[in-house]
C-alpha positions as CSV (number, residue, x, y, z in Angstrom):
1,X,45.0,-42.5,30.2
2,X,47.7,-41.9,28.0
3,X,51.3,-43.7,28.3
4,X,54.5,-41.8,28.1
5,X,55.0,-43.2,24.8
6,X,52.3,-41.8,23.9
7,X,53.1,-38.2,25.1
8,X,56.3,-38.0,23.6
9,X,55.2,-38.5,20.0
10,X,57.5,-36.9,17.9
11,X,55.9,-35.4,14.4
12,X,57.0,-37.0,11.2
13,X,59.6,-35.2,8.9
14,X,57.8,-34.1,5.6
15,X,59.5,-33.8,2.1
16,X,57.3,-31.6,-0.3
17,X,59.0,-30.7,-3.9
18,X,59.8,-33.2,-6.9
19,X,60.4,-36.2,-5.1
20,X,62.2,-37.0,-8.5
21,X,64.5,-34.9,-8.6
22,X,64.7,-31.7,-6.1
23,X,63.3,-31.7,-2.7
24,X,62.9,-30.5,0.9
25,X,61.4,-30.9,4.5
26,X,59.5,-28.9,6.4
27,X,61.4,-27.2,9.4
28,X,61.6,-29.9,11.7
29,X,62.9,-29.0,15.2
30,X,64.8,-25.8,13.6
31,X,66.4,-27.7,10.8
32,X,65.7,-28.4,7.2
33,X,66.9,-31.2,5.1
34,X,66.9,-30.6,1.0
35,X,68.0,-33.4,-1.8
36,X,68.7,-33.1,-5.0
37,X,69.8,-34.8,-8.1
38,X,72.6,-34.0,-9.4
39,X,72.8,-36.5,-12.5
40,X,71.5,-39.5,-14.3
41,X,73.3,-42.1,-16.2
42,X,71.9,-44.8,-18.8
43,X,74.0,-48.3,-17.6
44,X,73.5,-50.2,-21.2
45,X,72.4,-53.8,-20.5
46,X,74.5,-56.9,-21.8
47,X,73.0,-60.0,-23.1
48,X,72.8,-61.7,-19.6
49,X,72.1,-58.1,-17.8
50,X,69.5,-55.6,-18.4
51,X,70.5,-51.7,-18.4
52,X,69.2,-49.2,-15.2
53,X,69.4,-45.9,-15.1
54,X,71.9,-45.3,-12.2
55,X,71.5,-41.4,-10.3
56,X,73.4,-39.2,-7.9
57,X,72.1,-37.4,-5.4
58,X,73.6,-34.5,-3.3
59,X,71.7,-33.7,-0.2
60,X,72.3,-31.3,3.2
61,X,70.5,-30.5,6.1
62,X,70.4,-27.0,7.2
63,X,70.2,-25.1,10.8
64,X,68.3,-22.2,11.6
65,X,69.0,-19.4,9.5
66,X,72.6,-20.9,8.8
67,X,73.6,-20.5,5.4
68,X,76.0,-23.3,5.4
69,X,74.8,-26.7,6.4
70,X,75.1,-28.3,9.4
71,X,75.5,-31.8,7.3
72,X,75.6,-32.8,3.8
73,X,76.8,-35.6,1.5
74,X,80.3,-34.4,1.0
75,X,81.1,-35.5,4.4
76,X,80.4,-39.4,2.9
77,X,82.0,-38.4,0.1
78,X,80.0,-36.2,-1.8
79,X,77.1,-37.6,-3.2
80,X,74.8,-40.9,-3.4
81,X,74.1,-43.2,-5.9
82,X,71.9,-46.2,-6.7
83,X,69.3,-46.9,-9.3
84,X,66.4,-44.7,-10.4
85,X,63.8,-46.7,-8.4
86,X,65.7,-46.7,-5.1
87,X,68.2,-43.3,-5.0
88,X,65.7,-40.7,-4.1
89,X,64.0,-43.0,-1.1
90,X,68.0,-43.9,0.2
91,X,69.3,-40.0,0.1
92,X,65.6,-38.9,1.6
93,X,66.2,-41.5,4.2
94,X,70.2,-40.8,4.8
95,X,68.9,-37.4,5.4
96,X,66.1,-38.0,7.9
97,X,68.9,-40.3,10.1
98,X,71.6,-37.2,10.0
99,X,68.2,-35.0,11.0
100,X,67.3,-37.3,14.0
101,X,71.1,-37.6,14.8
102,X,71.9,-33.4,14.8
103,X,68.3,-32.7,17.0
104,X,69.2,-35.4,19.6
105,X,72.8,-34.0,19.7
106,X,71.1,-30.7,20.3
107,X,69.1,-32.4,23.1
108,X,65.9,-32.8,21.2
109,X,63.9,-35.6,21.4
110,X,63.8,-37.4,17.9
């Protein structure tokens, strides 16, 4: 017997591209999110601190066959930031949340 957890399973939003640098998901309830980076920065180390590489990302998420997106970055101010190791993972993830957050204002289940 199945519970209606179980039922109302939603599938998973999939990136495929560069993770690294330029990517997209699948459609995903009629929408599509993309990320990219838009630039990379060398932060020199002192002698107590080392250096990191420090990026920006730009991202969107499109609807339908909308050219103009539906949500991007620019509405939190244009773009994200953070180290190399963590930037891609936080824009991919900002994305997925403003995804989740347009498809249940549509009345989708996310």
């Amino acid at each position: 017997m199945t519970t209606p957890a179980e039922t109302r399973q939603v599938p998973p939003i999939v990136w495929t591209g560069d993770l690294a640098d330029d990517c997209t998901t699948g459609p995903w309830h009629g929408l599509v999110g993309r990320a990219e980076r838009t630039g990379e920065d060398l932060v020199r180390g002192t002698r107590d601190a080392p250096g990191y590489t420090f990026e920006t990302w730009w991202a969107c998420v499109y609807a339908g066959d909308d050219p103009n997106p539906a949500w991007s970055t620019n509405e939190l101010g244009g773009i994200i930031g953070g180290t190399a190791e963590t930037a891609g993972g936080r824009v991919r993830e900002i994305v997925e949340h403003a995804m989740k957050a347009i498809a249940f204002d549509r009345g989708l289940r996310a």
